[in-house]
C-alpha positions, 0 to 999 in steps of 0.5 A: 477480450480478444484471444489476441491479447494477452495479459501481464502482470507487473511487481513495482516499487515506486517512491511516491513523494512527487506523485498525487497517488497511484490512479491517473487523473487529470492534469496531476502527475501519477505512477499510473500515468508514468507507468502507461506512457512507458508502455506505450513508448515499449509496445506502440499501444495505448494500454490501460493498467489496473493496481492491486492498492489505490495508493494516496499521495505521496505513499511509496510502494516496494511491491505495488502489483499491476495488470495490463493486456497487450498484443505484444510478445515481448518477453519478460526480461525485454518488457522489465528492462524495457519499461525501467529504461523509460520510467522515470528514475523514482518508479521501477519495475521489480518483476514480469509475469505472463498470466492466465486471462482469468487471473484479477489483481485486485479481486484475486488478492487475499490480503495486503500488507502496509508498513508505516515508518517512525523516525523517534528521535528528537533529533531530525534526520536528514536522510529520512526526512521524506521517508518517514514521520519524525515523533520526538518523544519516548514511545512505549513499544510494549503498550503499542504492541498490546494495542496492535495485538487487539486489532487482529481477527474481524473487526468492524473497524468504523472509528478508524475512518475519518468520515463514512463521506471519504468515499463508497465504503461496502462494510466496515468489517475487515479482518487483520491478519498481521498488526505489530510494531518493532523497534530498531535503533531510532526507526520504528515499524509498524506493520499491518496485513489485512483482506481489505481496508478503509480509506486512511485505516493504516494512517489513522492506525498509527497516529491512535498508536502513536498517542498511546505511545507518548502516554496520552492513551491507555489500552482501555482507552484504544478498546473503548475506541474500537468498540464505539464504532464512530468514524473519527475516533482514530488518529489523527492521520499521520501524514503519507510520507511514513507509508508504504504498500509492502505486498499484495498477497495471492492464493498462489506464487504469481509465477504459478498463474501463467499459462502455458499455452501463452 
């Protein structure tokens, strides 16, 4: 990499309804791609971003981390301000870093935490149509909980996976360091932080709870489905309205990769 270059790194939240996931592909619509053709009307480059998480179609985001080189020297406030004046009005920008060179979004992250939104009431809210997943009936909170309360530690997680198919899966193994749910009014949370996941884990997560929720499972039920460590028992997946990508978390403060020499 040329010492000409430097690299930033970007805080975005984006509401993912209208896009077909975070990484760019052909001839569909992303937030990579709207994030990059930003750039290149603020600097004049053609630049290439790298996230943190792989968001799915139609995951939303409130702390979506992102790396790019550039030669510009816009400084932060210029590039924040800069780059929200030409997103589009569904992604922004929430924070600017200089970093050192050696600082990898991806593989410096320690965990990341996701939250997926319940609306459990049998009556549909218009305002949270596309932000949530509405389920009618009474959840039992204090049996989700219970439930949540095994998945936390190392695990081999394989029945939480639809299929091993899905793509290029290292290990199974992960270790969840958060998994709760909470209650408030007819919105219910659930949120789990975990140092990786498998393809639709949170989504398979939540619709395994959410049967236990509505009494179809007990908790001897979801330990047997854990210990069988067979793709396909989870769920079913939930649809990606409800989910959000919450935080990437690091080692150390983002402001406390930069280089002063930069």
């Amino acid at each position: 990499m040329s010492s000409d270059l430097i690299k930033i790194v970007l805080v975005v939240e984006y509401d993912g309804a209208s896009y077909c996931g975070f990484q760019f592909q052909n001839n569909v619509k992303t937030v990579q791609d709207e994030i990059e053709k930003a750039l290149l009307k603020l600097t004049g480059e053609k630049l290439r971003v790298i996230s943190a998480s792989r968001t799915d179609t139609g995951v939303h985001a409130r702390g979506q981390v992102v790396s790019y080189w550039t030669a510009s020297r816009l400084a932060n406030e210029r590039i924040l301000n800069g780059l929200n004046y030409y997103l589009p009005q569904d992604i922004a920008v929430k924070a600017v870093y200089k970093v050192n060179s050696r600082f990898n979004v991806q593989k410096d992250a320690v965990s990341r935490e996701y939250s997926y939104l319940i609306w459990n009431s049998y009556t549909r809210s218009p305002l949270q149509r596309a932000r949530t997943y509405q389920v009618g009936g009474a959840l039992d909170i204090e049996k989700m909980s219970r439930a949540c309360a095994l998945l936390i530690g190392e695990h081999d997680l394989s029945s939480f996976i639809t299929d091993f198919s899905q793509s290029v899966i290292k290990s199974p193994i992960k270790t969840v360091i958060l998994a709760r749910v909470e209650k408030e009014g007819d919105m219910v949370n659930f949120s789990i932080a975990a140092n990786a996941f498998l393809p639709h884990q949170v989504r398979n997560t939540v619709g395994v709870l959410i049967r236990m929720g509505l009494g179809k499972l007990n908790l001897e039920d979801f330990k047997t489905l854990m210990e069988a460590k067979q793709p396909g028992l989870a769920g079913p997946t939930v649809p990606a309205q409800g989910l959000y990508l919450m935080r990437v978390n690091y080692p150390r403060p983002l402001g406390e990769y930069y280089d002063e020499n930069l």
